[in-house]
N, C-alpha and C positions, 0 to 999 in steps of 0.2 A: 413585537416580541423582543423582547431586550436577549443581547450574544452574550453570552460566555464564556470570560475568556479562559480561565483554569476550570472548565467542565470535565477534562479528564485529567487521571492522578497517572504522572508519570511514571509514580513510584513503580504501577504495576505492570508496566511494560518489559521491565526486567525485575521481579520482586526480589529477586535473590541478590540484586547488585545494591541498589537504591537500598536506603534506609533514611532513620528519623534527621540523621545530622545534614541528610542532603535537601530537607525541602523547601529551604531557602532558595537554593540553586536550582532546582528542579521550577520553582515557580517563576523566576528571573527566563529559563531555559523558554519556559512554556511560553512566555509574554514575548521572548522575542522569535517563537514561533508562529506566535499569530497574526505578531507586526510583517514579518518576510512572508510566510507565505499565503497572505492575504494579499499584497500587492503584487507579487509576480501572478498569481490569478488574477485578479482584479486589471493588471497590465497586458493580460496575457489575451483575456477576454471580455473585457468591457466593450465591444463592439458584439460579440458574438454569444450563443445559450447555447455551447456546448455542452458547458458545465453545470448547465441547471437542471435538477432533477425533470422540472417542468418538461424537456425536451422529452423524455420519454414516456412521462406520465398525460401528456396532451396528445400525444402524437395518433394520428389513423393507420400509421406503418401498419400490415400483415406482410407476417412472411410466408412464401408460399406453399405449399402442401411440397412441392419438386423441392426446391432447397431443405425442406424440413427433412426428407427421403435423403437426400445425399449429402448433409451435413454433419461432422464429428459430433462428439456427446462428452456432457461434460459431468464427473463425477461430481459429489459432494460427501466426506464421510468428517468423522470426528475424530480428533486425535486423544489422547492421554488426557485424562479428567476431564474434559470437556464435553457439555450434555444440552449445546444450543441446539441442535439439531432434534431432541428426544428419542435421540438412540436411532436416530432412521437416516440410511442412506439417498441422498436423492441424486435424480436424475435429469438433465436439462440438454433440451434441444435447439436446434435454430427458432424455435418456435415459441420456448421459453418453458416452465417442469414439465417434467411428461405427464408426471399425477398429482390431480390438485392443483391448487393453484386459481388466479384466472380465467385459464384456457380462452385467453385474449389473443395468441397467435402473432403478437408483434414483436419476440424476440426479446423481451424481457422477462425480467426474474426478480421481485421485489422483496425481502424481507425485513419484516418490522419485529420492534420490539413487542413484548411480552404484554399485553393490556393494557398499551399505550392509552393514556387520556390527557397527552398533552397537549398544549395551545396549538390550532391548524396554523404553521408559517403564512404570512403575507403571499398572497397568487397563487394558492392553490386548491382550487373549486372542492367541493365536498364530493364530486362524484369520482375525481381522482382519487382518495382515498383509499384505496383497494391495495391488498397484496397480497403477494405468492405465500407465503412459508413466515410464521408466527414464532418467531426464535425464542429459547428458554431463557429469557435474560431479563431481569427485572433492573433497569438502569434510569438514573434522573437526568435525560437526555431531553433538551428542547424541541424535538421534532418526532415526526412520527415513525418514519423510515431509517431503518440502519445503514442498509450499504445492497445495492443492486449489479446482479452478472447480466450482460446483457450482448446480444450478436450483432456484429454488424461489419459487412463487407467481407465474410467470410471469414472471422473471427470474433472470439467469445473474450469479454474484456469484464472485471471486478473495479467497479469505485466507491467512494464514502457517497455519503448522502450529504449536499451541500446546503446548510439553512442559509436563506437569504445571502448565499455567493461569500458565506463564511466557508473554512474547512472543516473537520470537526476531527480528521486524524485519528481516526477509529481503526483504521485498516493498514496491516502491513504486512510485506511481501515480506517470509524469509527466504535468503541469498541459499542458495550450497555449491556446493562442489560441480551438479548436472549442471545450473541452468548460472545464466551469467546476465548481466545487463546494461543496458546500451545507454550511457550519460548523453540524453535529449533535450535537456532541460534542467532548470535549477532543481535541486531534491533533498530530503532530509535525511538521512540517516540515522538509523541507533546502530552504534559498535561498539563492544565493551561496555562503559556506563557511561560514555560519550557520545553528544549528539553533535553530527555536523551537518553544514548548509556545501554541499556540492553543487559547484556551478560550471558549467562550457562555455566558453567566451569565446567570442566570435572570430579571433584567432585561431580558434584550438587549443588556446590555450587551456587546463585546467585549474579553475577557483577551489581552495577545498578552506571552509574555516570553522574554529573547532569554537559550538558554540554556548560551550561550557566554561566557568571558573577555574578548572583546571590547568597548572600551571605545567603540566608534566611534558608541553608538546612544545619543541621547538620554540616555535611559531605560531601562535593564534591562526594566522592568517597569513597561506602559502600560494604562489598562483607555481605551476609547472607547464612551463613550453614541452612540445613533443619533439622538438629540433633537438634538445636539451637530453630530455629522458620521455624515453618511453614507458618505464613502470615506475608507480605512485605506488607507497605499501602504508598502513596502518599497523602499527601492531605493536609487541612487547620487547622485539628484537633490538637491541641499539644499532642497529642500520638500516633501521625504516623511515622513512621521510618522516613520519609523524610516530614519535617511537614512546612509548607510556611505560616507562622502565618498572618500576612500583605497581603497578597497577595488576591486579592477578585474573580483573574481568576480560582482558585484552591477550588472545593468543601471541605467539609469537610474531606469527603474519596474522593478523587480523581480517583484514579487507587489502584488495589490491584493485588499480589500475592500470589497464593496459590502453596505450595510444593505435589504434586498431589504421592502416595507414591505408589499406584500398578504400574503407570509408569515411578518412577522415572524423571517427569520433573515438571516443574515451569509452572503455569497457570496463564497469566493476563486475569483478569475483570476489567472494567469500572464502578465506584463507591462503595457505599456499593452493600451487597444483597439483599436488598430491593428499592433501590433507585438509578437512572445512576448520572453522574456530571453531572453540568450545560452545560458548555463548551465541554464535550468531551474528551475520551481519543483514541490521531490517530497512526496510526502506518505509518511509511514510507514504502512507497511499492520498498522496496531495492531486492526484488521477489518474483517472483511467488506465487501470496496469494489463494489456494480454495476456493471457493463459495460454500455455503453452507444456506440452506434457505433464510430470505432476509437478506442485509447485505450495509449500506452505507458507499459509497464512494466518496472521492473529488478528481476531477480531474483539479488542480490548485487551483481554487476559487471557483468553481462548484461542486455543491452534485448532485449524482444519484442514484437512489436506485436500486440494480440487485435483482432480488428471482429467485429462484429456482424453480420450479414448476416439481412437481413428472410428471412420464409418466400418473400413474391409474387416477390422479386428473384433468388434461388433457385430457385425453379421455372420463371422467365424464362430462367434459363442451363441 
C-alpha cells in the first residue's frame, strides 16, 4: 500500500488562519513533517511494536472483572458542530465501552472510519479487523482505523492509528489553562498559524524550531539552557523569545515554557498564567498522549472533549 504523504490538509487544522496564499507552505510544512517525525519514531522504535497498532489488535490481554470494578471511567462527548460521535455520549472502562462495542475485555477502544472499504495494511489478519465505535466521518484515509483509547497500567491513553509505522497526525491534544505538559520527547506543535518541532536535549537543554517560511521569529532555530532561563514564551509580545509581532493568530503570550527543576524537564503551557490564547496551543498526537481530567481534542477538524471521571464520584452519581 503506497503512504501518503500530503493525506491531510493542513489548511483545516486552523481553517480560520490558513488560507489559499499559504498552501505552498503548508505542503513544504507537511513534507517536512513526515520526514522528522517518521525518523524519531522510526529511531525511537525500530527494535520495539509499541507503536504498532498490531500490539493491541493481536494481543490475549483481558483485564480483570476487579480492576474493571475499581478503575476511573472515561467520558467521550462532542463539542460545537461536531457530529463523529451521532449525537451519543460514550462511556469507557478499564475494560474498554461499556455499551457496544466488542465486549473483548482487553482494555481497548477502537474506532474506525465511516464504511471504510479501504486497502487491509500489510500484517494485519482479517480477523483483527473489528471495532468499537463506527465514527460519522466519510474521509480518504489509507487505513481502516482512526485513532484508539486504550488502558494500561492504571491509565487510559488516546493515539493515531499508525499505517505501516507511518504517522498519519490525525489527533491533537488542545493545551489550556488546567492541564499543562511535560516536554518527553521531540513533538509538534501548532501555535498561531505556526508549526514547530520541540525538542529536550539531553542536557536539558530546550530545541525549539519554527518550522514555517515565516520570517517574523527571531530565529529559525533557537536551543535555551535552563542555567540561562527558565521560561521559553511564544507569542505576539516583543519580549517573547520567539515574538510574531504582525501576526494576529498569535496571542500576546502564546505558548510558554517552563524549566521545571525537581524534575529536571521542560513544562509547556498555553498562554500566560492567568489567561489561555485565543487560538490555541495543539500538540500533534505523534503518541500515545494520557488522559487526565478533562482534556480537548481534534480529531481532523472535529473537537471532542474526553474527562475522566474518578471511580468514588461515579458511584456518588
Amino acid at each position: 500500500m503506497e503512504f501518503k504523504e500530503n493525506r491531510i490538509d493542513y489548511e483545516n487544522i486552523n481553517q480560520n488562519i490558513y488560507n489559499e496564499d499559504n498552501k505552498n507552505e503548508l505542503n513544504d510544512i507537511n513534507k517536512m513533517l513526515v520526514t522528522e517525525v517518521e525518523h524519531n519514531v522510526e529511531e525511537k522504535n525500530s527494535a520495539k511494536s509499541e507503536d504498532s497498532i498490531l500490539k493491541y489488535l493481536s494481543t490475549n490481554k483481558r483485564v480483570s472483572e476487579e480492576e474493571i470494578k475499581n478503575s476511573n471511567l472515561i467520558l467521550i462527548e462532542e463539542e460545537k458542530n461536531c457530529n463523529l460521535l451521532n449525537g451519543k455520549k460514550l462511556l469507557i472502562n478499564a475494560g474498554g465501552l461499556i455499551e457496544g462495542g466488542r465486549n473483548e475485555s482487553d482494555g481497548v477502544v477502537i474506532f474506525s472510519l465511516k464504511k471504510n472499504k479501504k486497502e487491509i495494511p500489510n500484517g494485519i489478519n482479517n480477523d483483527y479487523l473489528k471495532f468499537d465505535f463506527e465514527l460519522n466521518l466519510e474521509e480518504d484515509l489509507p487505513y481502516p482505523y482512526i485513532f484508539l483509547i486504550y488502558y494500561e497500567n492504571n491509565q487510559y491513553y488516546i493515539r493515531s492509528y499508525y499505517a505501516k509505522g507511518k504517522d498519519n497526525r490525525i489527533v491533537f491534544l488542545k493545551l489550556t489553562n488546567n492541564n499543562s505538559f511535560p516536554i518527553k520527547q521531540k513533538e509538534i506543535i501548532s501555535a498561531g498559524n505556526v508549526i514547530f518541532l520541540i525538542t529536550p536535549l539531553d542536557n536539558n537543554d530546550l530545541e525549539i524550531v519554527n518550522l514555517s517560511r515565516k520570517e517574523l521569529s527571531p530565529d529559525p532555530k533557537q536551543v535555551f539552557e535552563p542555567a540561562n532561563k527558565k521560561e521559553v514564551t511564544i507569542g505576539r509580545n516583543k519580549e517573547c523569545d520567539f515574538a510574531f509581532l504582525n501576526d494576529k493568530s498569535f496571542s500576546r503570550i502564546q505558548t510558554r515554557f517552563e524549566f521545571n527543576e525537581e524534575k529536571k524537564i521542560w513544562i509547556m503551557y498555553d498562554g500566560n498564567k492567568n489567561k489561555p490564547s485565543t487560538n490555541g496551543t495543539w500538540i500533534f498526537g505523534t503518541h500515545s498522549i494520557p488522559l487526565k481530567g478533562t482534556m480537548i481534542f481534534k480529531i481532523l477538524n472535529y473537537n471532542f472533549k474526553i474527562t475522566e471521571i474518578s471511580k468514588d464520584k461515579n458511584e456518588q452519581n
